[in-house]
SEMARSE-599483 format. One record per residue (C-alpha): residue in three letters; x, y, z; residue number from 0. Coordinates in Angstrom, 3 decimals, always signed. Example, Ala and Ser with C-alpha at 12.3 -4.5 7.8 and 13.67 -1.06 7.14 Angstrom:
2
@type: Ala, X: +12.300, Y: -4.500, Z: +7.800, seq: 0
@type: Ser, X: +13.670, Y: -1.060, Z: +7.140, seq: 1
! end
This chain:
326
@type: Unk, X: +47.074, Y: -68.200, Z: -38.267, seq: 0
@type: Unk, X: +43.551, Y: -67.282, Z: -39.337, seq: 1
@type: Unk, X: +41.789, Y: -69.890, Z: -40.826, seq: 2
@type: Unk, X: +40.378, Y: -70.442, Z: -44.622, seq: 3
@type: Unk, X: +37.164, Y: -69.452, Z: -43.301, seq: 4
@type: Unk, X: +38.106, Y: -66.726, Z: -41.371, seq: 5
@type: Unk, X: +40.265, Y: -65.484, Z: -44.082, seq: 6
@type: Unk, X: +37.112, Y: -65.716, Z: -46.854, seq: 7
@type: Unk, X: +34.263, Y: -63.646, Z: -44.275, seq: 8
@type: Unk, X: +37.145, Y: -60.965, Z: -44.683, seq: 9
@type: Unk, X: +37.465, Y: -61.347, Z: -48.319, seq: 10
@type: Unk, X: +33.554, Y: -60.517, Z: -47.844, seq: 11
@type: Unk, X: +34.305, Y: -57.745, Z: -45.579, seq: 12
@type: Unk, X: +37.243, Y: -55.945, Z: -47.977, seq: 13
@type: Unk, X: +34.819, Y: -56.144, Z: -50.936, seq: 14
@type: Unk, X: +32.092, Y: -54.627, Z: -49.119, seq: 15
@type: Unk, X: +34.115, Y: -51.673, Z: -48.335, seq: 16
@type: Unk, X: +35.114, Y: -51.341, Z: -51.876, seq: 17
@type: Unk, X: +31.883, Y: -52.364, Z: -53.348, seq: 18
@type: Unk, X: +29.249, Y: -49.965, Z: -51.647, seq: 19
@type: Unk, X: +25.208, Y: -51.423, Z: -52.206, seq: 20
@type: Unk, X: +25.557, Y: -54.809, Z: -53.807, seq: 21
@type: Unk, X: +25.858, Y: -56.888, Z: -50.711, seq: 22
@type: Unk, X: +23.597, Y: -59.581, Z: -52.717, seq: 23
@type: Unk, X: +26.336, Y: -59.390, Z: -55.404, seq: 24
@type: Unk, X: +29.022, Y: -59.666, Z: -53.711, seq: 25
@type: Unk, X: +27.945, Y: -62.674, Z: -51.495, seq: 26
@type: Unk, X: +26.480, Y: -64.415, Z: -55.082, seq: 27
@type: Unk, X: +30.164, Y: -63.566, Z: -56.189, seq: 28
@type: Unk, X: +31.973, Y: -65.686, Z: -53.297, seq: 29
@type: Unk, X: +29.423, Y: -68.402, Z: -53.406, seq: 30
@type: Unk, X: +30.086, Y: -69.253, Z: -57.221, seq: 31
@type: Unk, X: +33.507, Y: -68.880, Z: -56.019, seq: 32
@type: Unk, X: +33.429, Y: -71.638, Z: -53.622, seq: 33
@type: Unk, X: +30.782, Y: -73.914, Z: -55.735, seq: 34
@type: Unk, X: +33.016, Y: -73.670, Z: -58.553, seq: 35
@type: Unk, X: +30.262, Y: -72.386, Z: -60.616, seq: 36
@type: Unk, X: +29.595, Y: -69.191, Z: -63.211, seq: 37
@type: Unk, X: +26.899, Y: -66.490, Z: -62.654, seq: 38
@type: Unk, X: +24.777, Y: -64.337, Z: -64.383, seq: 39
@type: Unk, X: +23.830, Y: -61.156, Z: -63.428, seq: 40
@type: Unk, X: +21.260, Y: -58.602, Z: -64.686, seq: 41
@type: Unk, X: +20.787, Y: -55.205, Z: -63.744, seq: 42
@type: Unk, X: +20.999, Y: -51.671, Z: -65.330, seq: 43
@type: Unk, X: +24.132, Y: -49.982, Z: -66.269, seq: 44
@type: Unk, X: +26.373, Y: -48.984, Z: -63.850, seq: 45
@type: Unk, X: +25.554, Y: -50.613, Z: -60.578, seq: 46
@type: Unk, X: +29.370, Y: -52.002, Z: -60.030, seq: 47
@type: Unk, X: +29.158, Y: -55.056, Z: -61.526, seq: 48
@type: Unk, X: +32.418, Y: -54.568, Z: -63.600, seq: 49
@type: Unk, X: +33.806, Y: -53.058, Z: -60.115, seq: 50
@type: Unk, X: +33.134, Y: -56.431, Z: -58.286, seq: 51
@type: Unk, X: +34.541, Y: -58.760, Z: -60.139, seq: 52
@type: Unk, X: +37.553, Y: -56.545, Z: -60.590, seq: 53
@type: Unk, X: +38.170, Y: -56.225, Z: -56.905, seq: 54
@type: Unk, X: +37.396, Y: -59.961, Z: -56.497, seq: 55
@type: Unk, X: +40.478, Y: -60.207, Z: -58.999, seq: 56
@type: Unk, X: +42.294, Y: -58.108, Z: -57.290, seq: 57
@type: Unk, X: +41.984, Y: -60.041, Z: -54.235, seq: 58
@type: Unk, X: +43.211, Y: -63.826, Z: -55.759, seq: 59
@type: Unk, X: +46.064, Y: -65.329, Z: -57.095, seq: 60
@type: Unk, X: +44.986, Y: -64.788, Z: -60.777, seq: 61
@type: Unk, X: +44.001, Y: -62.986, Z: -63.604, seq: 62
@type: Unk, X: +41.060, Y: -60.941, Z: -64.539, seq: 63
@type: Unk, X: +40.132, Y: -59.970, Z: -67.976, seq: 64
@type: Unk, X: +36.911, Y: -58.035, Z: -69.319, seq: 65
@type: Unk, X: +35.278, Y: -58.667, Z: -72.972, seq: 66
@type: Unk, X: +32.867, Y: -56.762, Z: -73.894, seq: 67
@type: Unk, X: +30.096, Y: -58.419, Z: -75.890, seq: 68
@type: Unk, X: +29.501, Y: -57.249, Z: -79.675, seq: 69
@type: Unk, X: +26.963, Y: -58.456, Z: -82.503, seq: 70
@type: Unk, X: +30.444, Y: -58.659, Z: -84.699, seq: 71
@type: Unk, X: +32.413, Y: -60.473, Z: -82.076, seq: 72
@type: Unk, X: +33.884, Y: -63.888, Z: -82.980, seq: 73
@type: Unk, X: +34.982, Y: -67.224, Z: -81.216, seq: 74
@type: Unk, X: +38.282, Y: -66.577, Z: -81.614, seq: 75
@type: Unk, X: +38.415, Y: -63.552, Z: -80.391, seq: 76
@type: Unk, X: +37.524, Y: -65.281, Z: -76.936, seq: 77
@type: Unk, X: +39.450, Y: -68.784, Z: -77.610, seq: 78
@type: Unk, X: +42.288, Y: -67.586, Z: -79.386, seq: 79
@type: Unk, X: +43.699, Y: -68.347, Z: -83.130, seq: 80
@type: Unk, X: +46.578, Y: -70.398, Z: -84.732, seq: 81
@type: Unk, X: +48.406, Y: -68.115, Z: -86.259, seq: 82
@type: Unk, X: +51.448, Y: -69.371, Z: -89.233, seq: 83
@type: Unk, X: +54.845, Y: -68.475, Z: -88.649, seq: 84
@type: Unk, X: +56.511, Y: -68.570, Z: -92.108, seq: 85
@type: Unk, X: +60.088, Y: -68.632, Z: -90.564, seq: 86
@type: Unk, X: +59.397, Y: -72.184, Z: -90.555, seq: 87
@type: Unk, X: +56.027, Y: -72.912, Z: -91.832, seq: 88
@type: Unk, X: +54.321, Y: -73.641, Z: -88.668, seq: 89
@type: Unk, X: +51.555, Y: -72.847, Z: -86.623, seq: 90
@type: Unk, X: +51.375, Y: -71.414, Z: -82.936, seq: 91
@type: Unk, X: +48.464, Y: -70.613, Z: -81.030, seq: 92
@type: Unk, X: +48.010, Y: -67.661, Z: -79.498, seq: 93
@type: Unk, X: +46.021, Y: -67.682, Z: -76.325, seq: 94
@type: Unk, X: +42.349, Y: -65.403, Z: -76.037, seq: 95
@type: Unk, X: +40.342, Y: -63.885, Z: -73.590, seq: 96
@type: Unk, X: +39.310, Y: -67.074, Z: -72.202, seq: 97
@type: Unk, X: +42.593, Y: -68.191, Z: -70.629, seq: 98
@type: Unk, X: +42.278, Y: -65.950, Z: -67.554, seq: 99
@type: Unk, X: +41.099, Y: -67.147, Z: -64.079, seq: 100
@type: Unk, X: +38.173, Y: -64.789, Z: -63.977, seq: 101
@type: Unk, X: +36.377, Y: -63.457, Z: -67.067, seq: 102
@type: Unk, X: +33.989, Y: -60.456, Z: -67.393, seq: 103
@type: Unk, X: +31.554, Y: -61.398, Z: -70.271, seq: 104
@type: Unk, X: +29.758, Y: -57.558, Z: -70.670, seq: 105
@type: Unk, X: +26.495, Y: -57.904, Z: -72.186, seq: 106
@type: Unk, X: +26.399, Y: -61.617, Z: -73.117, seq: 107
@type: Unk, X: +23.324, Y: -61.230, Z: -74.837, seq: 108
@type: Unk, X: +24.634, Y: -58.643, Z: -77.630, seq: 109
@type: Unk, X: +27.031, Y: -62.018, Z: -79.402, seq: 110
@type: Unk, X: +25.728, Y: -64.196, Z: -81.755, seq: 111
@type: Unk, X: +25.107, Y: -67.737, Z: -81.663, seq: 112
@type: Unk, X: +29.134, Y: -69.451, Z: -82.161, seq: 113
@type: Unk, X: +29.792, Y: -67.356, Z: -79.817, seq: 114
@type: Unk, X: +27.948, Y: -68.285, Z: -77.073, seq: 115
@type: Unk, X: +28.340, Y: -71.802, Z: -78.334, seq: 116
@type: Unk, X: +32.512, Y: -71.047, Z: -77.705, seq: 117
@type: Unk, X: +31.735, Y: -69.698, Z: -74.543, seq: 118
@type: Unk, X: +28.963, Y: -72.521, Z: -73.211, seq: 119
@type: Unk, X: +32.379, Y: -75.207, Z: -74.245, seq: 120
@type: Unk, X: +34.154, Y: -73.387, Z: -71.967, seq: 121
@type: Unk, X: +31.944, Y: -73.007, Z: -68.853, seq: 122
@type: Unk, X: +30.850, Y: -76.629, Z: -69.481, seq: 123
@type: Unk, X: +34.348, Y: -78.313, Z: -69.737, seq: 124
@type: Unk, X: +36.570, Y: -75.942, Z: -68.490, seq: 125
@type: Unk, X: +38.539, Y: -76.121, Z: -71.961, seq: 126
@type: Unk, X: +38.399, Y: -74.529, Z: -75.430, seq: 127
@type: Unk, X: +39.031, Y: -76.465, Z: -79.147, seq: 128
@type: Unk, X: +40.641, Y: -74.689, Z: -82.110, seq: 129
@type: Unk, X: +40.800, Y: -77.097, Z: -85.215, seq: 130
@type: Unk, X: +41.938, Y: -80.251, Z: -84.055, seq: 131
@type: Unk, X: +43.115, Y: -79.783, Z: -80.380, seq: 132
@type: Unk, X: +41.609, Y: -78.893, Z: -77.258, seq: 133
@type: Unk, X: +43.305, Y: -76.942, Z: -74.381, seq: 134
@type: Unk, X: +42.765, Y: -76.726, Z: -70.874, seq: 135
@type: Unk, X: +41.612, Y: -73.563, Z: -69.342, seq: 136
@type: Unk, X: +42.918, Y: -72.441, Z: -65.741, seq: 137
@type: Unk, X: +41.784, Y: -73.682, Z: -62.412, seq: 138
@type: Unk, X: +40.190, Y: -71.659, Z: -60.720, seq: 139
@type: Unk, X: +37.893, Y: -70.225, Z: -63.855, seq: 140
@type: Unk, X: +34.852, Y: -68.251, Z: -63.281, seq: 141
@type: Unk, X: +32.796, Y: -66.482, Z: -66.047, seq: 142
@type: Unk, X: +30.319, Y: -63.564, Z: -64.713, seq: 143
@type: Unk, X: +28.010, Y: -62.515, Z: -67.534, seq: 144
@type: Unk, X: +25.730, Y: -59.274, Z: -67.709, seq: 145
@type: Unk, X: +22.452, Y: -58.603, Z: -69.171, seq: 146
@type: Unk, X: +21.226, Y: -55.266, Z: -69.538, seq: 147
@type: Unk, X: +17.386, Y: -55.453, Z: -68.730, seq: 148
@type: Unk, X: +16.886, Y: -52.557, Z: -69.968, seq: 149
@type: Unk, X: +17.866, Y: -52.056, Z: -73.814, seq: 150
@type: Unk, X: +17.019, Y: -55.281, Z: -75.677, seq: 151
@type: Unk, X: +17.173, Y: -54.006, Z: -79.290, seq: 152
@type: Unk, X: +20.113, Y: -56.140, Z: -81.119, seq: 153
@type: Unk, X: +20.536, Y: -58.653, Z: -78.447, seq: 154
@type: Unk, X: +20.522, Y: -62.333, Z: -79.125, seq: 155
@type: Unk, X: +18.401, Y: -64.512, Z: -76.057, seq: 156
@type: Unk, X: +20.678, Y: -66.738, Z: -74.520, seq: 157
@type: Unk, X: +19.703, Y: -70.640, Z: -75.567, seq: 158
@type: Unk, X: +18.204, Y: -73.071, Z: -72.402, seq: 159
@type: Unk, X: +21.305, Y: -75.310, Z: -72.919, seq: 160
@type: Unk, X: +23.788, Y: -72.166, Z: -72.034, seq: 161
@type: Unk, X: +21.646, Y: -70.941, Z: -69.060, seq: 162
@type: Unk, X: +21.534, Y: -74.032, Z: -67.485, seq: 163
@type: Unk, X: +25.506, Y: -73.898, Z: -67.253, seq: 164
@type: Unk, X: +25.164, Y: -70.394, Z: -64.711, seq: 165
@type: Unk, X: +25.161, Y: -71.657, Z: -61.574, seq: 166
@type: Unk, X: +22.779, Y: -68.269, Z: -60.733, seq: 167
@type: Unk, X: +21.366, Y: -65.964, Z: -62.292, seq: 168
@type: Unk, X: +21.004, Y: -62.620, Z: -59.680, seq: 169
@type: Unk, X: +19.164, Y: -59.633, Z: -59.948, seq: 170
@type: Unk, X: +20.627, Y: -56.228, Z: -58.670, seq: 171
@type: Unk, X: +18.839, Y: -53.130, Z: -58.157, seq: 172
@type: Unk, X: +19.622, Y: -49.416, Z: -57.400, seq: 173
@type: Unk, X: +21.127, Y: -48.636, Z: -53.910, seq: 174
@type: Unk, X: +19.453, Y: -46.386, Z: -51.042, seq: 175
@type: Unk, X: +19.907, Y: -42.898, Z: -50.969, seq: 176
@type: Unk, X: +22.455, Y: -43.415, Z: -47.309, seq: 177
@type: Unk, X: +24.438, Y: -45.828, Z: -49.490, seq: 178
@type: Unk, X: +24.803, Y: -43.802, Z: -52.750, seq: 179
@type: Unk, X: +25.890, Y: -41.026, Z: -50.803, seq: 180
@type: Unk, X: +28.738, Y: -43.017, Z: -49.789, seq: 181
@type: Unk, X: +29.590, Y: -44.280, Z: -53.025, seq: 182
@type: Unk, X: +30.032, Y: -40.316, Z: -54.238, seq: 183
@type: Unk, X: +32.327, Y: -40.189, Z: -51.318, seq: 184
@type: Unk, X: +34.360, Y: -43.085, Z: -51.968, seq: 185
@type: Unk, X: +34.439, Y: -42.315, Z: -56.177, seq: 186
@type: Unk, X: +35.779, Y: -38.398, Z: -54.795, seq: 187
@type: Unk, X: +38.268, Y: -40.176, Z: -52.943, seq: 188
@type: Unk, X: +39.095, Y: -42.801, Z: -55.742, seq: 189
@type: Unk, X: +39.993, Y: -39.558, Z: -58.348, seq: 190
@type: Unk, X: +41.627, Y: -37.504, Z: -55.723, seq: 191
@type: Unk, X: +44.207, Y: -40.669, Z: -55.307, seq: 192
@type: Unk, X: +44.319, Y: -40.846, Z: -58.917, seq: 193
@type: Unk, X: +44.855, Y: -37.390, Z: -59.516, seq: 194
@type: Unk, X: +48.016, Y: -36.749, Z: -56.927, seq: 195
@type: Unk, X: +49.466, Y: -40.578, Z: -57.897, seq: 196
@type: Unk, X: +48.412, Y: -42.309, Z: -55.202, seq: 197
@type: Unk, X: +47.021, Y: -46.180, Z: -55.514, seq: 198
@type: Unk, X: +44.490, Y: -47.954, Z: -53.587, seq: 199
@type: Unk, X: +46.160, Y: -49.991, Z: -50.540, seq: 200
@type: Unk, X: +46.143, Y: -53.701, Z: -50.827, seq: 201
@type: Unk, X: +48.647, Y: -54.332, Z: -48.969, seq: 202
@type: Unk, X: +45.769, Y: -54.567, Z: -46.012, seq: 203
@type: Unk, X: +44.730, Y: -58.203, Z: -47.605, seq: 204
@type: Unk, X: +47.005, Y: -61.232, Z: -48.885, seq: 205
@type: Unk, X: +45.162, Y: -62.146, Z: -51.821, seq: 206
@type: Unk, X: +43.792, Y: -65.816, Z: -51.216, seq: 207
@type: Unk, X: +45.641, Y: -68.473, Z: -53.066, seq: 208
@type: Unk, X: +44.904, Y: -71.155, Z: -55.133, seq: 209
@type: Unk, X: +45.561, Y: -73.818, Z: -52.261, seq: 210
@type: Unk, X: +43.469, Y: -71.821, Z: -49.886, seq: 211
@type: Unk, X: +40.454, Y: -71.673, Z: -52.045, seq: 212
@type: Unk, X: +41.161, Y: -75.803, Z: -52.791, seq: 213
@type: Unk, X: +41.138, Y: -76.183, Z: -48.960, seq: 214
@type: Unk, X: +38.225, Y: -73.966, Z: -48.527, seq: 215
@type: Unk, X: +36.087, Y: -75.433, Z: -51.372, seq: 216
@type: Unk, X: +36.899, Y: -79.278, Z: -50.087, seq: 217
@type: Unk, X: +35.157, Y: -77.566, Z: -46.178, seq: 218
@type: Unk, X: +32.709, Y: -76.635, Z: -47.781, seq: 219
@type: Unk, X: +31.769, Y: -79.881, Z: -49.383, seq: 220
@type: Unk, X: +32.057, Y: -80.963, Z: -46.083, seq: 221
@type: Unk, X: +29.596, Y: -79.172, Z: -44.387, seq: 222
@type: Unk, X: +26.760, Y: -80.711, Z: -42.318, seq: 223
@type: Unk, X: +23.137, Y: -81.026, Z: -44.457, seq: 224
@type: Unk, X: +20.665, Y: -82.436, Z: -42.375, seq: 225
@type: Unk, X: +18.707, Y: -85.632, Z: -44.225, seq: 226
@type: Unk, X: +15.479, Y: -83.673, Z: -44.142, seq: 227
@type: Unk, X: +17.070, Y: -79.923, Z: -45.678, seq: 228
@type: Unk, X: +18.211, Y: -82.246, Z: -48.562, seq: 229
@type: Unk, X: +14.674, Y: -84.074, Z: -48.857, seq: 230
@type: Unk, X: +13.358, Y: -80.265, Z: -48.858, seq: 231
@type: Unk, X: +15.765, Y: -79.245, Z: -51.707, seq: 232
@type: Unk, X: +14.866, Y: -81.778, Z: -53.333, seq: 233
@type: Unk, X: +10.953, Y: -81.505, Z: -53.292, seq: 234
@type: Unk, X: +11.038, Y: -77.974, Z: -54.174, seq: 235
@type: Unk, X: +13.280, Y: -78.851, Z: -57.470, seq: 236
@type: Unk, X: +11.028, Y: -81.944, Z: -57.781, seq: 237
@type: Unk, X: +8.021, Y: -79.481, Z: -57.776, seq: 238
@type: Unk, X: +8.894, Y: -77.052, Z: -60.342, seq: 239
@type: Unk, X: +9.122, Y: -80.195, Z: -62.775, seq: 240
@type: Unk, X: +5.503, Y: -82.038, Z: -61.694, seq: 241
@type: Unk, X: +4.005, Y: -78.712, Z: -59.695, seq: 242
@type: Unk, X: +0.196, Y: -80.776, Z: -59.755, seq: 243
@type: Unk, X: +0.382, Y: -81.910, Z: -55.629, seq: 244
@type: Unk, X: +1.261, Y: -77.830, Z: -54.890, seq: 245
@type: Unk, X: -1.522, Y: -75.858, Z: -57.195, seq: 246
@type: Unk, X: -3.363, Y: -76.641, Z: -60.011, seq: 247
@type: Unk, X: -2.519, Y: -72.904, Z: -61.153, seq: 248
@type: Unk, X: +1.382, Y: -74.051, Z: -60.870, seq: 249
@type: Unk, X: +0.768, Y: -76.635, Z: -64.030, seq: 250
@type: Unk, X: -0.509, Y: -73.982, Z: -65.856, seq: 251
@type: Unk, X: +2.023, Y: -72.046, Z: -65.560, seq: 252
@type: Unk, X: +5.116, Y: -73.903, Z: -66.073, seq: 253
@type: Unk, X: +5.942, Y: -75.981, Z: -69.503, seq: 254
@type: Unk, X: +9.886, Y: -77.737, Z: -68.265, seq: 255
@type: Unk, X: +10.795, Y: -77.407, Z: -65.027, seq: 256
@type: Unk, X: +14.232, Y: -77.429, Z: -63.542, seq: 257
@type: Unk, X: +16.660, Y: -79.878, Z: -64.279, seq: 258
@type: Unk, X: +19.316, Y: -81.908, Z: -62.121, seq: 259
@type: Unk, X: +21.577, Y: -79.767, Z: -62.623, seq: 260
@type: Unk, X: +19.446, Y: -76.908, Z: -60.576, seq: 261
@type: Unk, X: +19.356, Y: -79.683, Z: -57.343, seq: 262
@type: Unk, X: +23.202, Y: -79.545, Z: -57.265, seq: 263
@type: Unk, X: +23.426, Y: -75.777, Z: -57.572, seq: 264
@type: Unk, X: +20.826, Y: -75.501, Z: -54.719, seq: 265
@type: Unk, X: +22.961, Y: -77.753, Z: -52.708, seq: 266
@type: Unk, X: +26.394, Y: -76.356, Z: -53.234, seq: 267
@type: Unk, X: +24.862, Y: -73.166, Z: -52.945, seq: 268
@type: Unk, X: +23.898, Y: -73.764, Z: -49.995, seq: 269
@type: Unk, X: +26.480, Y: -74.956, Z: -48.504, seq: 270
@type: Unk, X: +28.791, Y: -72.055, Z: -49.339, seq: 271
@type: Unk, X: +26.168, Y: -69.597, Z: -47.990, seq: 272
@type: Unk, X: +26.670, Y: -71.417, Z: -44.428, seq: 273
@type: Unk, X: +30.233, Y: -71.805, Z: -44.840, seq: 274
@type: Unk, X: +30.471, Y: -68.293, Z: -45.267, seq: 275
@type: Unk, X: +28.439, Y: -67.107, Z: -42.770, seq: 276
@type: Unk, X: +30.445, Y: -68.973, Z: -40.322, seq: 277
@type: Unk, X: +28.264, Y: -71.779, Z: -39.744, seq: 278
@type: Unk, X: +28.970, Y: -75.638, Z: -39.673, seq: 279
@type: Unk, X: +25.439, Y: -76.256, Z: -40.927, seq: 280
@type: Unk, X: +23.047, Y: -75.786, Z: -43.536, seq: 281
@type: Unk, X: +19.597, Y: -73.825, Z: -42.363, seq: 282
@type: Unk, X: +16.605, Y: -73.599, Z: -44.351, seq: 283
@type: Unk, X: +16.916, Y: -69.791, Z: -45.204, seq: 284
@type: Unk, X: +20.013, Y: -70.763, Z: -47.188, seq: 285
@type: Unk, X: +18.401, Y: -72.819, Z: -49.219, seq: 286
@type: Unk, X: +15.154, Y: -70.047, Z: -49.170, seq: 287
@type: Unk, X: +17.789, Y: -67.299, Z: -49.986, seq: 288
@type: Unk, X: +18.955, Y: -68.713, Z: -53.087, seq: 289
@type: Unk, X: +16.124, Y: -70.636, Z: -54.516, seq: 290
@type: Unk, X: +15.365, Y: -67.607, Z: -57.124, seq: 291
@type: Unk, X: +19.003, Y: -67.233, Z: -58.287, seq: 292
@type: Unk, X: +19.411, Y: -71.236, Z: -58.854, seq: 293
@type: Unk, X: +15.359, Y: -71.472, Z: -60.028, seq: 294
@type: Unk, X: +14.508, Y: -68.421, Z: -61.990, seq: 295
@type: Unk, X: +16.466, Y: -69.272, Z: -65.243, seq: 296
@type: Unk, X: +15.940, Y: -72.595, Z: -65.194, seq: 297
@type: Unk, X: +11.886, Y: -72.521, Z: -65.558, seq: 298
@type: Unk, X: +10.133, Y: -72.355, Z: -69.050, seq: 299
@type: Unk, X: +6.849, Y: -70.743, Z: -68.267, seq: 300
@type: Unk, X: +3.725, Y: -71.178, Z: -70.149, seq: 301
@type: Unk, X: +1.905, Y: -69.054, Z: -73.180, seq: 302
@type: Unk, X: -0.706, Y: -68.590, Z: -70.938, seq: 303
@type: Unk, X: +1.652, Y: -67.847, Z: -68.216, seq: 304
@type: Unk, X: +3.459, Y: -65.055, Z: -69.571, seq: 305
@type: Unk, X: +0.495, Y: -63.768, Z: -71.167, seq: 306
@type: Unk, X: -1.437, Y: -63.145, Z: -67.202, seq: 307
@type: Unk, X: +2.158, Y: -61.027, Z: -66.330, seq: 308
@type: Unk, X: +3.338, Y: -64.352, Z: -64.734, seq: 309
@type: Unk, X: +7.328, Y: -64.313, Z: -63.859, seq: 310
@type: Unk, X: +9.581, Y: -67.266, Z: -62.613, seq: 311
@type: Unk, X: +10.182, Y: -65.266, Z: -59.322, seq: 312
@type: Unk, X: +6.157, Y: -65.574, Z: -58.868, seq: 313
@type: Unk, X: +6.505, Y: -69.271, Z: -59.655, seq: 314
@type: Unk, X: +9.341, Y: -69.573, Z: -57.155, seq: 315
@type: Unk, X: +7.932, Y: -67.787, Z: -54.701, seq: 316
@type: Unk, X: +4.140, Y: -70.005, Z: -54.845, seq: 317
@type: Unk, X: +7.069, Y: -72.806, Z: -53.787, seq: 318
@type: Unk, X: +8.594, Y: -71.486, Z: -51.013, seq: 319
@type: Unk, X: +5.149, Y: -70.857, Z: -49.637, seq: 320
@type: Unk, X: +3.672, Y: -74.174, Z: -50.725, seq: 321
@type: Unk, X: +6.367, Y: -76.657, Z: -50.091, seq: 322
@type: Unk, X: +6.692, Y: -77.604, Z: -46.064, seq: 323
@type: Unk, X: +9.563, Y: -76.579, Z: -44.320, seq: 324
@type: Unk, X: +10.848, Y: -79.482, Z: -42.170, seq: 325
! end
């Protein structure tokens, strides 16, 4: 019987075959998978992100559901409403958007304040309140949100509070030329399928179940981080907050650094990254690999900063060169 490990790197495997060019998003996927964290990912329109967290749904014990953002959307069209039943002069809630194991948030961004205030409730504490009563959301529950980089006109920014609850926040370009050759390929032989009645074959892959991903999570947890990789996380976090020992340039550039919070993503992070890659050990170039997508929304730059072209990845980047590796 494979193992929960083994069965995971070919999770990663089927999702690369189905996903063609977003290798980074697909690993980002299974790591805020395992870390029981959310993501949020930014790139231009149609670059699969819809496509992989469907076929990460597709591939769990669970449910998958995709709301797209509006400036006239309201919180309970995510949470759900209490709706009167005058048979007998009650009230029974009906369940939203949010009670699905993984959730699609399309263009964050584009909804207005309550609702990214219903939303940041629950990512935060995995559970929603209408009037009086609160109600628990299901395990596993993972929100992906998108930002369009591109078209910013009618968007809302998202508040510090609410992008310190992503776990990451990843960045996905356009593929090579060899790859998106591939992915015409693979769309002609999606609608050819389609068009005779034929349906893609799971059958290939037992979806991983809820115990599995428990089991797999808890290893993961479990893996080895040497004394002086944690020290290392720690100072690079530690730097982005009190940058003066690395640069005098750094403390002009940065007004808040990262908070706590950013330390445990890094860790968990990476952690699953090892776990994942088959290793019983965390290297540095896990926690190098995902320094930008734990770092880069949780730094406030400077006036001055953003006015010399200055970006968070720079910032992040000074770090990794600065800070010793042990």
């Amino acid at each position: 019987m494979d193992s929960v490990q083994q069965r995971f790197r070919a999770l990663a495997e089927q999702l690369g075959r189905q996903v063609l060019g977003q290798p980074q998003l697909i690993e980002r996927l299974l790591i805020a998978l395992l870390a029981d964290g959310h993501l949020l990912v930014e790139g231009a329109p149609g670059l699969a992100k819809t496509r992989a967290i469907r076929q990460l749904g597709a591939h769990l014990e669970g449910s998958f559901h995709r709301v797209q953002f509006t400036p006239d959307l309201l919180p309970a069209d995510l949470t759900g409403t209490e709706v009167f039943r005058p048979q007998d002069g009650s009230f029974a809630f009906h369940q939203g958007p949010l009670f699905h194991n993984l959730i699609l948030a399309d263009e964050i961004n584009r909804a207005p304040a309550k609702v990214q205030s219903a939303l940041l409730e629950a990512m935060a504490e995995r559970q929603i309140t209408v009037g009086q009563t609160s109600y628990r959301l299901y395990d596993p529950f993972l929100v992906m949100a998108t930002q369009n980089p591109i078209e910013q006109e009618g968007t809302y920014p998202l508040p510090e509070a609410q992008l310190d609850r992503f776990l990451l926040h990843v960045r996905i370009d356009y593929p090579a030329a060899d790859v998106e050759r591939r992915i015409l390929q693979l769309a002609r032989d999606e609608a050819r399928d389609a068009a005779v009645g034929g349906a893609e074959d799971a059958s290939a892959f037992i979806p991983i179940s809820g115990s599995e991903l428990r089991r797999a999570r808890s290893e993961v947890l479990e893996l080895h981080l040497a004394e002086n990789l944690q020290e290392y996380l720690l100072q690079l976090v530690l730097a982005t907050r009190d940058p003066a020992p690395w640069g005098e340039e750094l403390v002009g550039w940065l007004a808040y650094g990262a908070s706590p919070r950013a330390s445990i993503a890094l860790d968990r992070c990476a952690r699953s990254r090892a776990w994942l890659a088959g290793r019983d050990y965390v290297s540095p170039e896990d926690i190098q690999q995902l320094a930008f997508d734990v770092l880069r929304h949780r730094l406030l730059l400077s006036y001055e900063a953003e006015a010399e072209g200055i970006t968070a990845d720079r910032v992040v980047s000074e770090l990794l060169a600065r800070v010793p590796v042990p």
